[in-house]
N, C-alpha and C positions, 0 to 999 in steps of 0.2 A: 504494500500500500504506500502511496507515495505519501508524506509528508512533511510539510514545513515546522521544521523544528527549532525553535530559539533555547541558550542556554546563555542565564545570566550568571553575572561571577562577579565577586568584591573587587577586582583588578585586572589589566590586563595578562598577566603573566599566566590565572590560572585560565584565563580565555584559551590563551593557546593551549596549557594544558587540556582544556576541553576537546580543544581541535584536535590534537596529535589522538586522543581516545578516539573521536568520531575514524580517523583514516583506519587508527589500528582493528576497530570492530568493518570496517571497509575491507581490509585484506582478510581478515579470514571468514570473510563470508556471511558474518552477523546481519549485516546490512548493505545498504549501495549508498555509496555518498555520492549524488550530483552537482552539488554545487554549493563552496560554503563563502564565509565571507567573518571575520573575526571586528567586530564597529566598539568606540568606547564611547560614551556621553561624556563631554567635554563641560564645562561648568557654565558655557555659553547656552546649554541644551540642546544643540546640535552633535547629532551620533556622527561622527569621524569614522571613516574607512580605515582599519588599519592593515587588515590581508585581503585578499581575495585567490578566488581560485577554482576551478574545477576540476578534481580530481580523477585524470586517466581521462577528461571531456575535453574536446577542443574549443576555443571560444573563452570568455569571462562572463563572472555571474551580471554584468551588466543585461538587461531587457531580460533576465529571467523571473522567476519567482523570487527568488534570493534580492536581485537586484531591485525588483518593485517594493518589495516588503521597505528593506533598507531605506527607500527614497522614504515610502511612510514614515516611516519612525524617526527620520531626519532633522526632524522639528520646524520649524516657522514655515511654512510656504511645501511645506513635504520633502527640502532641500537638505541635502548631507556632503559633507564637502572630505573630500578623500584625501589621507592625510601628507599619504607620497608623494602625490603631484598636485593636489589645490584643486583638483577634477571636482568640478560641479555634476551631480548624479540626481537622481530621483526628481527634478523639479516637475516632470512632467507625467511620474507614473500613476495607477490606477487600480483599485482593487481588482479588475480583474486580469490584470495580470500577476499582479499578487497571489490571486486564487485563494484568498480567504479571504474572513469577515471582518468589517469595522471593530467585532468586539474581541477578536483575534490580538489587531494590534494595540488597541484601548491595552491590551492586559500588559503586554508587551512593556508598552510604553512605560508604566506607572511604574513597570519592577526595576525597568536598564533606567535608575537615575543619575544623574550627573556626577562622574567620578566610577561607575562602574563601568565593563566592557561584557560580549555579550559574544557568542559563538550562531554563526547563523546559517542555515544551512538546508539544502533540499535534500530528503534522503528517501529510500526504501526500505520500509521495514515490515516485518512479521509479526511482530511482539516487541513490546516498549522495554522490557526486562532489560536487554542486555547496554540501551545505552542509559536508562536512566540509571540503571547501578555503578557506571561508571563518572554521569557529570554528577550526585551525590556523595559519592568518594571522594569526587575535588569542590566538594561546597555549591555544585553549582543548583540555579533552581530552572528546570525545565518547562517546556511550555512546548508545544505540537498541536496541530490541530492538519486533517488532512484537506489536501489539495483538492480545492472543485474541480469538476469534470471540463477538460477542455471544451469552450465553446465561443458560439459567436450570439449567444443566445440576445446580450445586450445591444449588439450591433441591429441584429435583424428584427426586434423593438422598434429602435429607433428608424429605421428604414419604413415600417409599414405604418407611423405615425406622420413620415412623411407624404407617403403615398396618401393616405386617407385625405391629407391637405391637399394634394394636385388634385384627387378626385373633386374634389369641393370646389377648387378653385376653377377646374373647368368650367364643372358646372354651372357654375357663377360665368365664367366665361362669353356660355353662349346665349343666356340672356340678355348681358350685359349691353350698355351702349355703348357707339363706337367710343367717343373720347374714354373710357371705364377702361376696354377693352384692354390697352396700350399697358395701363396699369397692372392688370392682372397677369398677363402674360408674362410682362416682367417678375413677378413674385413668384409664377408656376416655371418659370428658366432658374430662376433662382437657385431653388427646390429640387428640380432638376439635376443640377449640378453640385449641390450638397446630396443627392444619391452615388452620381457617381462618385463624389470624393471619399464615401462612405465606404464604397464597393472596392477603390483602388485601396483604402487603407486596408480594410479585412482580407483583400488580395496578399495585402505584402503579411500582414500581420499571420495570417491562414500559413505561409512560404515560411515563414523565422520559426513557427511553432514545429514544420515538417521538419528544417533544420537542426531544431534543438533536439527533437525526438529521435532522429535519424543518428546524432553523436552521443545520445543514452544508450542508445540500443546497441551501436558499435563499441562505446567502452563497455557496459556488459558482455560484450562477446569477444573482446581482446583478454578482460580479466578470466575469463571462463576456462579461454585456451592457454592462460596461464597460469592457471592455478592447480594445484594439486588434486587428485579425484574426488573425495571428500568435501571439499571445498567448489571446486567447480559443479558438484551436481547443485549446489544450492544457487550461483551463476543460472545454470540452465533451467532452473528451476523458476527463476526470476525473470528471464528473458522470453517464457513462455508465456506469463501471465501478461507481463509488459505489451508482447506483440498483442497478444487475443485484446488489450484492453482497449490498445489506440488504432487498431485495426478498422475498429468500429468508428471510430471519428473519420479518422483518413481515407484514400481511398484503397481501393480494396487492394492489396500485395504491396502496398506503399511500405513496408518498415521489412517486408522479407528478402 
């Protein structure tokens, strides 16, 4: 099951420690780490970038789930500013790219206060057992909640809210008088072209998601054919459910 999992800690130092547990339960097949990213609360309240990374993934947690969340939590304007390079991040993300709930990160928020640091990260797991026993160990306090189901569900909302306007607006149209007409036409092109721009984003956005799911699927199946038997039957074990899950979204043999 995939999930977004936060882990708060009194400091940066035991953050990492958080991190090095998450890769370690990674290698021998506890779980799948996708994508983490290690943020402190600065006294400014602004959460600072201080790692990032995707583990065996090509790419950076930037436009991921990891990446969205982090903009959330970034404070004033949903902006976090990354500490390596001064990199402005998150000012424009959205829950659903996030893929969880307002009160996901409400919870988040209140715990990573200013002066603490936080371990963040997309994972795979089966059972919560084996990483909460380990960020516990180092003090930390846990928070997960799993990932919505890929979709465009918001997009195609807002498309048939604008359609029902063009139908209106015709309508109105063809009653209309000539001087009216000029006017409406103008408002139904408008609309028009706020579909298509709809349709180009969900285009590109539909392409980054085939993207990002196409380099899950490949480091699952690079760590699989590296791993010892034992360990890779639970790889393959993973990469079965993974395929069967977004199969259904994609199109059909898109991730085989």
């Amino acid at each position: 099951m995939e999930r977004m999992l936060v882990a708060v800690f009194d400091n940066e130092s035991k953050a990492y420690d958080g991190l090095r547990a998450l890769h370690e339960l990674d290698a021998d097949g506890s779980i799948a780490v996708y994508a983490t990213a290690v943020v402190a609360k600065g006294t400014d309240g602004l959460a600072g970038v201080k790692k990032r990374g995707d583990p065996g993934f090509p790419g950076t947690v930037t436009g991921t789930a990891v990446g969205a969340l982090i903009g959330l939590l970034g404070g004033p304007a949903g902006m976090a500013v990354g500490a390596a390079g001064g990199t402005l991040i998150g000012a424009a993300v959205d829950f659903e790219n996030a893929r969880v709930g307002s009160d996901f990160v409400a919870e988040v928020a209140k715990a990573l206060v200013p002066g603490k640091a936080a371990v963040v990260a997309e994972i795979d797991e089966e059972w919560t057992a084996p990483v909460d026993t380990r960020m516990e160990a180092l003090g930390g306090q846990t928070f997960r909640r799993s990932l919505w189901e890929v979709t465009d569900a918001e997009n195609d909302r807002d498309n048939a809210a604008i359609k029902a306007d063009i139908a209106q607006l015709k309508s109105e149209h063809v009653k209309a008088r000539t001087e009216r007409k000029a006017k409406l036409q103008a408002k139904i092109d408008a609309l028009n072209a706020k579909l298509k721009d709809n349709s180009d984003k969900a285009k590109a956005r539909h392409e980054a998601i085939k993207r990002e799911l196409r380099a899950k699927l490949e480091g699952l199946k690079t760590k699989a054919a590296q791993a010892k038997q034992d360990i890779k039957a639970k790889h393959d074990h993973r990469i079965s459910a993974f395929t069967a899950e977004y199969d259904v979204w994609l199109e059909e043999g898109d991730l085989v």
